[in-house]
C-alpha positions as MATLAB code, in Angstrom:
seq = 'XXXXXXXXXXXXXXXXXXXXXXXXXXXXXXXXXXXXXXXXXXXXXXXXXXXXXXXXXXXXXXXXXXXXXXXXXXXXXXXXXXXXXXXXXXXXXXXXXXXXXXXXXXXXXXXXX';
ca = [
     123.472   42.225  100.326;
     122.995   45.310  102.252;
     125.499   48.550  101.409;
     127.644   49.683  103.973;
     126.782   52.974  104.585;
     130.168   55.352  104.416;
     130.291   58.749  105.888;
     132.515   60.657  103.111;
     133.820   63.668  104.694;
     133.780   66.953  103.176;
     136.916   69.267  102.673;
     137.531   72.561  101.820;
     138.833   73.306   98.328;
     141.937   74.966   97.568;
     139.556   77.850   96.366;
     138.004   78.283   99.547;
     140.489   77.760  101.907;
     141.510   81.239  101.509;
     138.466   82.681  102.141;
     138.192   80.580  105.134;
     141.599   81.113  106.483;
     140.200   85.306  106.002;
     137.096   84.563  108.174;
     139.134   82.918  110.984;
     141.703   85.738  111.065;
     138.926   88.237  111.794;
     136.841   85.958  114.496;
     139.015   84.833  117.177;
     136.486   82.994  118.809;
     135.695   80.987  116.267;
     136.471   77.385  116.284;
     135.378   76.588  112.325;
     133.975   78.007  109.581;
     130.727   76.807  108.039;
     131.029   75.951  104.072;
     127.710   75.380  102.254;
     128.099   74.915   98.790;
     124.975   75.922   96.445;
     124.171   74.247   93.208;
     124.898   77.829   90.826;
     128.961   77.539   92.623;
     128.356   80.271   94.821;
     129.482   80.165   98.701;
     128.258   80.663  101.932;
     130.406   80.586  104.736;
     130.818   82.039  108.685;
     133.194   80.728  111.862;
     131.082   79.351  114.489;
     131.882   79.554  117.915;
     132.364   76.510  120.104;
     128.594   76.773  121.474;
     127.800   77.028  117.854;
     126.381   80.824  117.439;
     127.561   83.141  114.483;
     131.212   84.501  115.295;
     131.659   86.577  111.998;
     129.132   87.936  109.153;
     128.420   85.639  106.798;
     130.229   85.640  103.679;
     128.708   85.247  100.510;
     130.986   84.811   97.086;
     131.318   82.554   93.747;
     135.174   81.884   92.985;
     136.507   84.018   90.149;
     133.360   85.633   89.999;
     133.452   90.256   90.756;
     129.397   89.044   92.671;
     127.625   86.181   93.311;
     124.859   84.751   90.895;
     121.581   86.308   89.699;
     119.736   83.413   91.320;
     121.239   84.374   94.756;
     120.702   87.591   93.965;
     117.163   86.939   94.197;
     117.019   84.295   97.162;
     119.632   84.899   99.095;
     121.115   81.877   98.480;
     118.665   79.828   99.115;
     118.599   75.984  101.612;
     116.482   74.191   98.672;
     119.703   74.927   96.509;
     122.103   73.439   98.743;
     124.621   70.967   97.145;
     126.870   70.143  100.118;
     127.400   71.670  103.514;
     129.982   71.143  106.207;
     132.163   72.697  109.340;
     135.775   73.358  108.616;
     137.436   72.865  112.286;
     140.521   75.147  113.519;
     142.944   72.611  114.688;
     142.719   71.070  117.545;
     139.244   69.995  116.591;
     136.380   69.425  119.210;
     135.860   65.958  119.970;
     132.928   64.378  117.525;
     130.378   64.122  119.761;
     130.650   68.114  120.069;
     131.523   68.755  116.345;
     128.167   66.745  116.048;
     125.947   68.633  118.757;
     127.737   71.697  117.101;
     126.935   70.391  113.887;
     123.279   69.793  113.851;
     122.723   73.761  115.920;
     124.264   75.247  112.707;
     123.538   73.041  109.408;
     120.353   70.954  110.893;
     119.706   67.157  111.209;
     122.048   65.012  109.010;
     120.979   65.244  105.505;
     122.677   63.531  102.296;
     123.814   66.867  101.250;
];
Protein backbone atom coordinates (compact mmCIF):
# COMPACT_ATOMS: atom_id res chain seq x y z
CA UNK A 1 0.00 0.00 0.00
CA UNK A 2 1.73 3.02 -1.15
CA UNK A 3 1.81 6.33 1.40
CA UNK A 4 0.21 9.28 0.31
CA UNK A 5 2.65 11.73 0.20
CA UNK A 6 1.39 15.05 2.32
CA UNK A 7 2.93 18.39 1.89
CA UNK A 8 2.88 19.71 5.71
CA UNK A 9 3.24 23.33 5.58
CA UNK A 10 5.49 25.23 7.68
CA UNK A 11 4.46 28.25 9.97
CA UNK A 12 6.06 30.74 11.76
CA UNK A 13 6.22 30.42 15.55
CA UNK A 14 4.89 32.80 17.90
CA UNK A 15 8.69 33.47 18.65
CA UNK A 16 9.47 34.46 15.32
CA UNK A 17 6.70 36.19 14.15
CA UNK A 18 7.99 39.20 15.76
CA UNK A 19 11.08 39.22 14.28
CA UNK A 20 9.43 38.73 11.04
CA UNK A 21 6.76 41.27 11.40
CA UNK A 22 10.38 43.71 12.24
CA UNK A 23 11.93 42.65 8.86
CA UNK A 24 8.77 43.49 6.85
CA UNK A 25 8.35 46.89 8.52
CA UNK A 26 11.82 47.90 7.32
CA UNK A 27 11.56 46.32 3.54
CA UNK A 28 8.61 47.58 1.82
CA UNK A 29 9.19 45.69 -1.10
CA UNK A 30 9.22 42.67 0.33
CA UNK A 31 6.53 40.22 -0.22
CA UNK A 32 7.79 37.40 2.61
CA UNK A 33 10.31 36.71 4.77
CA UNK A 34 12.51 33.64 4.49
CA UNK A 35 12.65 31.41 7.89
CA UNK A 36 15.33 28.68 7.97
CA UNK A 37 15.51 27.01 11.06
CA UNK A 38 19.06 25.38 12.06
CA UNK A 39 19.43 22.32 14.16
CA UNK A 40 21.44 24.44 17.41
CA UNK A 41 17.68 26.82 17.45
CA UNK A 42 19.25 29.62 15.92
CA UNK A 43 17.46 31.71 12.96
CA UNK A 44 18.01 32.92 9.74
CA UNK A 45 15.66 35.03 8.15
CA UNK A 46 15.31 38.04 5.20
CA UNK A 47 11.99 39.45 3.09
CA UNK A 48 12.30 38.54 -0.42
CA UNK A 49 11.04 40.53 -3.05
CA UNK A 50 8.43 39.30 -5.49
CA UNK A 51 11.25 38.38 -8.20
CA UNK A 52 12.81 36.67 -5.29
CA UNK A 53 16.21 38.82 -4.62
CA UNK A 54 17.25 39.91 -0.98
CA UNK A 55 14.98 42.97 0.15
CA UNK A 56 16.54 43.39 3.73
CA UNK A 57 19.94 42.09 5.49
CA UNK A 58 19.69 38.97 6.72
CA UNK A 59 18.94 38.46 10.21
CA UNK A 60 20.60 36.11 12.26
CA UNK A 61 19.30 35.33 16.11
CA UNK A 62 18.46 32.29 18.64
CA UNK A 63 15.20 33.19 20.76
CA UNK A 64 16.00 34.25 24.31
CA UNK A 65 19.44 34.03 23.51
CA UNK A 66 21.87 38.01 23.99
CA UNK A 67 23.95 36.04 20.33
CA UNK A 68 23.56 33.27 18.35
CA UNK A 69 25.44 29.86 18.98
CA UNK A 70 29.18 29.08 19.04
CA UNK A 71 28.61 26.68 16.16
CA UNK A 72 27.24 29.58 14.00
CA UNK A 73 29.68 31.51 15.23
CA UNK A 74 32.05 29.50 13.40
CA UNK A 75 29.99 28.63 10.11
CA UNK A 76 27.86 31.11 9.65
CA UNK A 77 25.09 29.16 10.08
CA UNK A 78 25.70 26.72 8.02
CA UNK A 79 23.00 24.75 4.88
CA UNK A 80 24.27 21.13 6.16
CA UNK A 81 22.63 22.24 9.57
CA UNK A 82 19.39 23.12 8.25
CA UNK A 83 16.33 21.64 10.11
CA UNK A 84 13.44 23.29 8.24
CA UNK A 85 13.16 26.17 5.85
CA UNK A 86 10.24 28.08 4.43
CA UNK A 87 8.73 31.63 2.96
CA UNK A 88 6.42 33.47 5.26
CA UNK A 89 4.03 35.41 2.61
CA UNK A 90 2.65 39.12 3.35
CA UNK A 91 -0.98 38.73 2.73
CA UNK A 92 -2.31 38.65 -0.24
CA UNK A 93 0.02 35.82 -1.10
CA UNK A 94 1.38 35.20 -4.73
CA UNK A 95 -0.37 32.57 -6.43
CA UNK A 96 1.56 28.96 -5.88
CA UNK A 97 2.94 28.56 -8.97
CA UNK A 98 4.95 31.94 -8.18
CA UNK A 99 5.44 31.25 -4.39
CA UNK A 100 7.00 28.03 -6.01
CA UNK A 101 9.25 29.65 -8.86
CA UNK A 102 9.96 32.15 -5.93
CA UNK A 103 10.54 29.40 -3.75
CA UNK A 104 13.08 27.25 -5.39
CA UNK A 105 15.36 30.99 -6.49
CA UNK A 106 15.70 31.48 -2.67
CA UNK A 107 15.71 28.01 -0.60
CA UNK A 108 16.70 25.57 -3.73
CA UNK A 109 14.96 22.44 -5.18
CA UNK A 110 12.35 20.89 -2.79
CA UNK A 111 14.09 19.09 -0.10
CA UNK A 112 12.46 17.15 3.01
CA UNK A 113 13.72 19.83 5.20
Amino acid sequence: MKEKKTKKKLRAEKSEQAMIEGILEGSPEAIGVVVIRLDCGCRKMAAVSKSGDPASKIIMYRDGAKSICDKCKEDNGSFMRVSSSFIHWVEPAPDEAKQREISQKVLGSPTAH
